[in-house]
MIPA-568342 format. One record per residue: chain; residue number from 1; y, z, x of N, C-alpha, C in turn. Coordinates in steps of 0.2 Angstrom, whole numbers, plus 5000, padded with zeros to 4 digits. Example, Ala and Ser with C-alpha at 12.3 -4.5 7.8 and 13.67 -1.06 7.14 Angstrom:
! MIPA-568342
[atom "A",1,[4972,5039,5066],[4978,5039,5062],[4984,5039,5066]],
[atom "A",2,[4989,5035,5064],[4995,5036,5068],[5000,5039,5064]],
END
This chain:
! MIPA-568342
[atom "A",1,[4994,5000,5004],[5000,5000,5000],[5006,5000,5004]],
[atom "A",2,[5010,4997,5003],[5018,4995,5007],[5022,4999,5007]],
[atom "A",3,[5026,5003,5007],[5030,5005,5010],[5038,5004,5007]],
[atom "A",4,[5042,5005,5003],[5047,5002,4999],[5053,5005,5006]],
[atom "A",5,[5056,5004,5009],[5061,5007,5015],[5067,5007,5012]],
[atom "A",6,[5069,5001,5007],[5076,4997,5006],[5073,4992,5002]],
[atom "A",7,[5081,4989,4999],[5079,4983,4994],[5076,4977,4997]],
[atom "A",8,[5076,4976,5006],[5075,4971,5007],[5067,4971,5009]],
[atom "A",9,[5064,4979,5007],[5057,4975,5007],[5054,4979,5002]],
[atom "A",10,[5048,4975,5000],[5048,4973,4993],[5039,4973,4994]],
[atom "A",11,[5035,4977,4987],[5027,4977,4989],[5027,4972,4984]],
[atom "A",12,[5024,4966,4982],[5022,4960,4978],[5020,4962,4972]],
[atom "A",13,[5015,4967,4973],[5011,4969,4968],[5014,4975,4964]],
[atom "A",14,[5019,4976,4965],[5024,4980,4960],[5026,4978,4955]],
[atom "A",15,[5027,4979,4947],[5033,4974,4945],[5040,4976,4947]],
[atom "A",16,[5044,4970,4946],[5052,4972,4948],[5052,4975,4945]],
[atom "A",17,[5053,4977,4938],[5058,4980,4933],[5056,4989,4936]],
[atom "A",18,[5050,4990,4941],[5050,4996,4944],[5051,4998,4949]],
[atom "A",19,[5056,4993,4954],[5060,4993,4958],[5067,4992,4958]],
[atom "A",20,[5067,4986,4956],[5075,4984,4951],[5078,4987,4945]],
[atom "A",21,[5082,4993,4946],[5083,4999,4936],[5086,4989,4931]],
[atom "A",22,[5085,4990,4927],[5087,4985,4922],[5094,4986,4922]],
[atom "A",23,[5094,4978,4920],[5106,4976,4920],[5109,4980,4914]],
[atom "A",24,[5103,4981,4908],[5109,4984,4905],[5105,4992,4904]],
[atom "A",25,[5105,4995,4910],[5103,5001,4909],[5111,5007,4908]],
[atom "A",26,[5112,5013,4906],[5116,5015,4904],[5119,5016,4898]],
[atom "A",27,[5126,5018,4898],[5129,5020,4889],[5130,5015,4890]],
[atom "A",28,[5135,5009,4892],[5138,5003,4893],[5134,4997,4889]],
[atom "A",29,[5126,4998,4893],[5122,4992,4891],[5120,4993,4885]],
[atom "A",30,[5117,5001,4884],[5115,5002,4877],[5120,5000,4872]],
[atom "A",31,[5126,5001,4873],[5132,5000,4867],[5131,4992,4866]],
[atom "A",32,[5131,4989,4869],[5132,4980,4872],[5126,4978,4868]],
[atom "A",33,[5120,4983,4868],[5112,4981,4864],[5114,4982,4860]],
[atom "A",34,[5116,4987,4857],[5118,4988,4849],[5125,4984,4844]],
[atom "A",35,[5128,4984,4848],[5133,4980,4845],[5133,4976,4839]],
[atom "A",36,[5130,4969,4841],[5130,4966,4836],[5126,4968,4830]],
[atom "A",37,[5120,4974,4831],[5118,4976,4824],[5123,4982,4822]],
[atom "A",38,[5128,4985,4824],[5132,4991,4822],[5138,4984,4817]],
[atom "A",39,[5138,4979,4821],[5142,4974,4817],[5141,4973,4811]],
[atom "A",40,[5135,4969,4812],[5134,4967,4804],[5131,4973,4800]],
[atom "A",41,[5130,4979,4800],[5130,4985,4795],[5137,4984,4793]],
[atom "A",42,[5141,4986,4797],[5147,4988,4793],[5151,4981,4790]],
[atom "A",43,[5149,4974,4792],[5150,4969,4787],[5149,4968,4781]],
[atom "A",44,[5141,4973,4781],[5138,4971,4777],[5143,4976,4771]],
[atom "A",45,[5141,4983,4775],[5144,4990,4770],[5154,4987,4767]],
[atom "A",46,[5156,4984,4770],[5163,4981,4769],[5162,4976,4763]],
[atom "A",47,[5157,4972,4763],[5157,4966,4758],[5156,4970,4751]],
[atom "A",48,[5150,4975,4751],[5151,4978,4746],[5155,4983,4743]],
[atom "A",49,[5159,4984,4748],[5165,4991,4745],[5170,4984,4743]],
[atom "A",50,[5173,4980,4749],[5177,4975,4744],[5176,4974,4738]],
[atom "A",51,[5171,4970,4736],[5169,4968,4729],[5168,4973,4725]],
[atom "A",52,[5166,4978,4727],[5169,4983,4720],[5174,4987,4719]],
[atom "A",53,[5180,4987,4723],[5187,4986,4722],[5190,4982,4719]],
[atom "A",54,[5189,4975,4721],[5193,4970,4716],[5187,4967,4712]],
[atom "A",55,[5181,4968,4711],[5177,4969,4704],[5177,4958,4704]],
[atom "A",56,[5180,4955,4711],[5179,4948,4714],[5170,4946,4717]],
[atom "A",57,[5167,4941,4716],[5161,4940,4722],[5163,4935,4730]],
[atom "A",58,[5159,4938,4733],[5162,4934,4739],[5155,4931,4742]],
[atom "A",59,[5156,4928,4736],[5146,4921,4737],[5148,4917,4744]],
[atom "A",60,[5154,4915,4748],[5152,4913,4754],[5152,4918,4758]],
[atom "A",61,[5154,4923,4757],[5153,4930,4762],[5146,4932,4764]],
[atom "A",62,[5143,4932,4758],[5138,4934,4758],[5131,4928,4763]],
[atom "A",63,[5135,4922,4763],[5131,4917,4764],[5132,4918,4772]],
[atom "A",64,[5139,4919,4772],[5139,4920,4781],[5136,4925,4783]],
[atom "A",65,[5135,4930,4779],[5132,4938,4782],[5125,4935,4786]],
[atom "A",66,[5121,4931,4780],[5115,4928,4780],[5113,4926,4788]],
[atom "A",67,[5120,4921,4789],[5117,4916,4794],[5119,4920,4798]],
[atom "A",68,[5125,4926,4799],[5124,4930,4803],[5119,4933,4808]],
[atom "A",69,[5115,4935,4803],[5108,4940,4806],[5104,4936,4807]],
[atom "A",70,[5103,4930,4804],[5096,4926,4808],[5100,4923,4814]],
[atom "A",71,[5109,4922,4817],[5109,4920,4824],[5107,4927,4827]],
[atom "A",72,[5108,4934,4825],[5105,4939,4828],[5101,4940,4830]],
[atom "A",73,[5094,4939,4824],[5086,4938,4825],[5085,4934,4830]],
[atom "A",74,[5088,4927,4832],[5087,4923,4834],[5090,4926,4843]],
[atom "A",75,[5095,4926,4842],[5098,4929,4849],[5091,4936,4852]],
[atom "A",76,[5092,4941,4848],[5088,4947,4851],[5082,4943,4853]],
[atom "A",77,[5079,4938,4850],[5070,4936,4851],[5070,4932,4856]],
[atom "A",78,[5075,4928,4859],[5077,4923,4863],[5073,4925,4872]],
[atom "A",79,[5076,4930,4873],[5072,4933,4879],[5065,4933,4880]],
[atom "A",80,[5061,4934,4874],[5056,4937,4874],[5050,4932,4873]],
[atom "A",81,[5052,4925,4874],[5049,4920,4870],[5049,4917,4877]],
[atom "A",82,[5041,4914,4881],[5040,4913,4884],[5043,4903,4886]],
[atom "A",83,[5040,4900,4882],[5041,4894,4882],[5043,4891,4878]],
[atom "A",84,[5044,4882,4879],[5050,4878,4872],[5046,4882,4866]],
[atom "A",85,[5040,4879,4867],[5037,4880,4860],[5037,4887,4856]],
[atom "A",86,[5038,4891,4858],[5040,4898,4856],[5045,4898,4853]],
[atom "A",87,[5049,4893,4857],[5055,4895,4853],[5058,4890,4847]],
[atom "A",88,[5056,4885,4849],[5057,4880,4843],[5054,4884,4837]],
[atom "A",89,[5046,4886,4837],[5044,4891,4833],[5047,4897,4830]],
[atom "A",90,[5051,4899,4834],[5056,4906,4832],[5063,4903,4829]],
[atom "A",91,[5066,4898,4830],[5072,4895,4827],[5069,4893,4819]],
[atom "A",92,[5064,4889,4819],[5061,4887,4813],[5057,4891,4810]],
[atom "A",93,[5056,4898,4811],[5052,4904,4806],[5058,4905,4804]],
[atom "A",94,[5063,4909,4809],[5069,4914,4806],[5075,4907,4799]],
[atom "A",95,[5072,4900,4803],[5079,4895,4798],[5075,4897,4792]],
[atom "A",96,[5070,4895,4790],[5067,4898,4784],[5067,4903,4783]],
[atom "A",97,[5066,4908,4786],[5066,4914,4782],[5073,4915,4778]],
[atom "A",98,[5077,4915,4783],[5083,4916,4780],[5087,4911,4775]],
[atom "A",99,[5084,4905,4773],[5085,4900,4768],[5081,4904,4763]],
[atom "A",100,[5076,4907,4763],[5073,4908,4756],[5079,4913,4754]],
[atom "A",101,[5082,4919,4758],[5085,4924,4756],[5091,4920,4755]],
[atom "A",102,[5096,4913,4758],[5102,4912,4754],[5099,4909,4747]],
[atom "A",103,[5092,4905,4745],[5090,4901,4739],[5092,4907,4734]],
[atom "A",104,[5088,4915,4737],[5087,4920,4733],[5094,4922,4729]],
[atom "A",105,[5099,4922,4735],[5106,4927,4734],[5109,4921,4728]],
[atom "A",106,[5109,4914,4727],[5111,4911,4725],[5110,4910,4718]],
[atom "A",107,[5102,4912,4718],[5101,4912,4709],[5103,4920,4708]],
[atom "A",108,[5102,4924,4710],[5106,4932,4708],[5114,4931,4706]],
[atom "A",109,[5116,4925,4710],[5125,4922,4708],[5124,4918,4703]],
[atom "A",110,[5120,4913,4699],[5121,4910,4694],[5124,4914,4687]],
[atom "A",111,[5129,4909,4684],[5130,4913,4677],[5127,4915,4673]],
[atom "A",112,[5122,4913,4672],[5117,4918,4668],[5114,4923,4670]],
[atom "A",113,[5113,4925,4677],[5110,4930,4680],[5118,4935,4681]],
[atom "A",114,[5123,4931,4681],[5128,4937,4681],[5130,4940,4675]],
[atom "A",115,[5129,4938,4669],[5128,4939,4664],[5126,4947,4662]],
[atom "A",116,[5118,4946,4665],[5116,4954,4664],[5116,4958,4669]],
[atom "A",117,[5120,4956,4674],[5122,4961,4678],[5129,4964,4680]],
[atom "A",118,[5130,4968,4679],[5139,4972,4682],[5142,4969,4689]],
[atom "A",119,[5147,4968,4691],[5150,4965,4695],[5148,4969,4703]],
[atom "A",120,[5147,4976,4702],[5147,4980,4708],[5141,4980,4707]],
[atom "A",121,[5138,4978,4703],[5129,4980,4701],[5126,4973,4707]],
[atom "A",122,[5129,4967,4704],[5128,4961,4707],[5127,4960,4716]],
[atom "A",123,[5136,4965,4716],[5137,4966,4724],[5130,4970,4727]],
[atom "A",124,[5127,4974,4724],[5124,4981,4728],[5116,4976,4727]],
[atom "A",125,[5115,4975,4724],[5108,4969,4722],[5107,4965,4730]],
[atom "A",126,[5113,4960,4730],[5114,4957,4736],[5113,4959,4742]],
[atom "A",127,[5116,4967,4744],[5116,4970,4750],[5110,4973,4749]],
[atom "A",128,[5104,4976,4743],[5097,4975,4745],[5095,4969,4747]],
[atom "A",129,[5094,4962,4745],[5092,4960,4745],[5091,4959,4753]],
[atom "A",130,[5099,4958,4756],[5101,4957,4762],[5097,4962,4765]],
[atom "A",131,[5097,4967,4764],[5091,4974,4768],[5086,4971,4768]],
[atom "A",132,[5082,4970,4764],[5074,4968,4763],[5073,4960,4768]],
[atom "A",133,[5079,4957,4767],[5077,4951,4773],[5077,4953,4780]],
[atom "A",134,[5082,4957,4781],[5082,4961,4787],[5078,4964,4789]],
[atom "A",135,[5074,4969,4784],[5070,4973,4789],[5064,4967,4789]],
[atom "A",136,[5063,4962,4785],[5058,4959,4785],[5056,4953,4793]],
[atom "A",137,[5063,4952,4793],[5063,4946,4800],[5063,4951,4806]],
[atom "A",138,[5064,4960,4803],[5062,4963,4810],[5053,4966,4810]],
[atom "A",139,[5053,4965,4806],[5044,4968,4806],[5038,4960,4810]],
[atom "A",140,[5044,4956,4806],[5041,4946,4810],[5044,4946,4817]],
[atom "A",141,[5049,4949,4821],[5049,4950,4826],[5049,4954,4830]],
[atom "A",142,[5044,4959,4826],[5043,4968,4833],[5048,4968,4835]],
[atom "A",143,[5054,4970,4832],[5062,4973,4833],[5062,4978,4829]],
[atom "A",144,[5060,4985,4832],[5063,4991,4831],[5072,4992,4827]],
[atom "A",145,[5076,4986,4830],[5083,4987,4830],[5084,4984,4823]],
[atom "A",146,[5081,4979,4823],[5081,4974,4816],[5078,4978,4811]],
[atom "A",147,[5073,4981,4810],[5070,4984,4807],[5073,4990,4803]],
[atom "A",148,[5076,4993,4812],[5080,5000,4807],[5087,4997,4803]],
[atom "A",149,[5091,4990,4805],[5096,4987,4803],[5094,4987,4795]],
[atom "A",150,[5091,4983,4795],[5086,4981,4787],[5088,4990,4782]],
[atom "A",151,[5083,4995,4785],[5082,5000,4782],[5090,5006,4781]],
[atom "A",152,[5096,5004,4788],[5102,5007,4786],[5106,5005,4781]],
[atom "A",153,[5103,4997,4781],[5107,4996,4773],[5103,4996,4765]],
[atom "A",154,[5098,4995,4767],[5095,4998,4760],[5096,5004,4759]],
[atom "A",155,[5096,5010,4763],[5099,5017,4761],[5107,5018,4761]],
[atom "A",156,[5111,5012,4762],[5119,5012,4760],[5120,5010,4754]],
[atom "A",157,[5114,5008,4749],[5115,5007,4743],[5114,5011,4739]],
[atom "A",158,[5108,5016,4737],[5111,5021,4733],[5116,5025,4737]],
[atom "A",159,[5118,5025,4743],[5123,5030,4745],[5130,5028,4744]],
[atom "A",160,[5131,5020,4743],[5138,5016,4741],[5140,5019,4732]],
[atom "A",161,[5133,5019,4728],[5133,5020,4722],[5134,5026,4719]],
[atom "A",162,[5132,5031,4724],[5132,5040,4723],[5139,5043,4725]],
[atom "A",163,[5143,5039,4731],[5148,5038,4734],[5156,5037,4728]],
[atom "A",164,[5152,5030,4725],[5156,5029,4719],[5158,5033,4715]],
[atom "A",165,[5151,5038,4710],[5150,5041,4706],[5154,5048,4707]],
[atom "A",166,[5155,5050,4714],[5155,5056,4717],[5162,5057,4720]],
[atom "A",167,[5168,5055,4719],[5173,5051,4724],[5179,5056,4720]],
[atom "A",168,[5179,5060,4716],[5182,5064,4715],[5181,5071,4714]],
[atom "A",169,[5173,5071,4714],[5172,5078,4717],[5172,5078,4725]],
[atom "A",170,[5171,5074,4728],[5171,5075,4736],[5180,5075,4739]],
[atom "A",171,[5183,5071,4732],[5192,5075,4737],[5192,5081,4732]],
[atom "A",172,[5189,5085,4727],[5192,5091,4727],[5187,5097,4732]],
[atom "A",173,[5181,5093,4733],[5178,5100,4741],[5183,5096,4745]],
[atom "A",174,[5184,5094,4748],[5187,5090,4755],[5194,5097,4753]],
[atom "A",175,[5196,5096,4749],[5203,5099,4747],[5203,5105,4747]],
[atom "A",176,[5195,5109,4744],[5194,5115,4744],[5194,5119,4751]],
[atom "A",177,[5192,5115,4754],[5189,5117,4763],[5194,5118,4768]],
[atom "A",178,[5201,5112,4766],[5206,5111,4768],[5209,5116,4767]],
[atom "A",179,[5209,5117,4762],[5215,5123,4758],[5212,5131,4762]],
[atom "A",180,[5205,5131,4761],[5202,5139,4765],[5202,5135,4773]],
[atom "A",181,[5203,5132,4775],[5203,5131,4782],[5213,5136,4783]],
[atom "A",182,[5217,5132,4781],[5222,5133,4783],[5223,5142,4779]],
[atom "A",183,[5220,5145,4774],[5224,5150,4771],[5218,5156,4778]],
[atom "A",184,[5214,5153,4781],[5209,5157,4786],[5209,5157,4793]],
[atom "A",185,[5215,5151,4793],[5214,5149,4799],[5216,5155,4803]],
[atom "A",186,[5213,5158,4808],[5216,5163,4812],[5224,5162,4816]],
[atom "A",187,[5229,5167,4818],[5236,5162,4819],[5235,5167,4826]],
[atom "A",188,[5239,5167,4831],[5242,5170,4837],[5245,5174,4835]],
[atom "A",189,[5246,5179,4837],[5252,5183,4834],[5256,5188,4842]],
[atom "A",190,[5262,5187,4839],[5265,5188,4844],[5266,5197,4848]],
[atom "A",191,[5261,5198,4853],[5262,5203,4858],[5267,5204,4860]],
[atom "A",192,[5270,5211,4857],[5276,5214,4860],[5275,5219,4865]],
[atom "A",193,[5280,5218,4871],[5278,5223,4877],[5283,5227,4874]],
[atom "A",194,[5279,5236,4879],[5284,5241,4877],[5289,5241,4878]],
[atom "A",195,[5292,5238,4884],[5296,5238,4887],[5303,5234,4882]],
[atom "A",196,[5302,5231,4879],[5306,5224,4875],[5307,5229,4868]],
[atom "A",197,[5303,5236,4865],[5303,5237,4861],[5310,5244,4861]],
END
């Protein structure tokens, strides 16, 4: 067995990644891996609070979201896929998958399907659906990050809905905690020396 002294020598039968630490090891790198899913959640959570504010649909919003996460899917898998044919095979699973989910999102927008559904009902339908493609394109590409993506927005949707319902009793605790914060807050109180007295 070889002997490692310095980077300039090197035992063959090692792999690198146990000599060379990874490029994007650290806080830096990790934030840089997460990024683009910390993105599209909050696009995602954004698309639905708009739309139930102005009670408006943002059908090509929605479509962007879409194409969004399958360039992500696609990006994340990119590394991991050894040759062409891998990868042509991974552009055209995720172009389909993700064509079924915008076919899907589009019949939930036709007028007769908006018909029986509420406007914010319609929005929060959408951002599951968006969930469940998501965690589904991460369960077809062994993506931990996609998967857990999928799953933080299907649990933003009863919490967007409960959030709604709840939106005035959480500013009178907010208010209540506020008010005992300030009427408890301990104050500094000014020490007199004897001498001054």
């Amino acid at each position: 067995m070889a002997v490692l002294d310095g980077p300039s020598m090197r035992d063959p039968t090692l792999p690198q990644d146990l000599i060379e630490p990874p490029a994007s090891s650290g806080k830096g790198g990790l934030l840089r891996q997460a990024l683009p899913f910390l993105t599209v959640l909050v696009l995602a959570i954004f698309g639905v609070a708009y739309t139930n504010i102005s009670g408006k649909p943002l059908v090509g919003y929605w479509e962007f979201l879409a194409v969004a996460i399958g360039v992500v899917c696609v990006v994340n898998a990119w590394p991991k896929t050894e040759d062409r044919r891998a990868r042509v095979r991974l552009i055209g699973t995720q172009a389909a998958h993700w064509a079924t989910f915008l076919i899907t999102m589009n019949i939930v927008l036709l007028p007769g399907v908006q018909k029986l559904l509420p406007q914010p009902g319609a929005s929060l339908v959408l951002l599951m659906l968006l969930a469940l493609a998501t965690f589904l394109a991460g369960v077809n590409l062994l993506s931990v990050q996609m998967c857990f993506l999928g799953l933080a927005m299907a649990v933003s949707v009863p919490a967007i809905a409960w959030l709604k319902q709840a939106a005035l009793f959480l500013v009178l605790a907010a208010s209540l905690v506020i008010g005992l914060a300030v009427a408890f807050w301990p104050r500094k109180r000014v020490a007199r020396s004897p001498e001054t007295s």
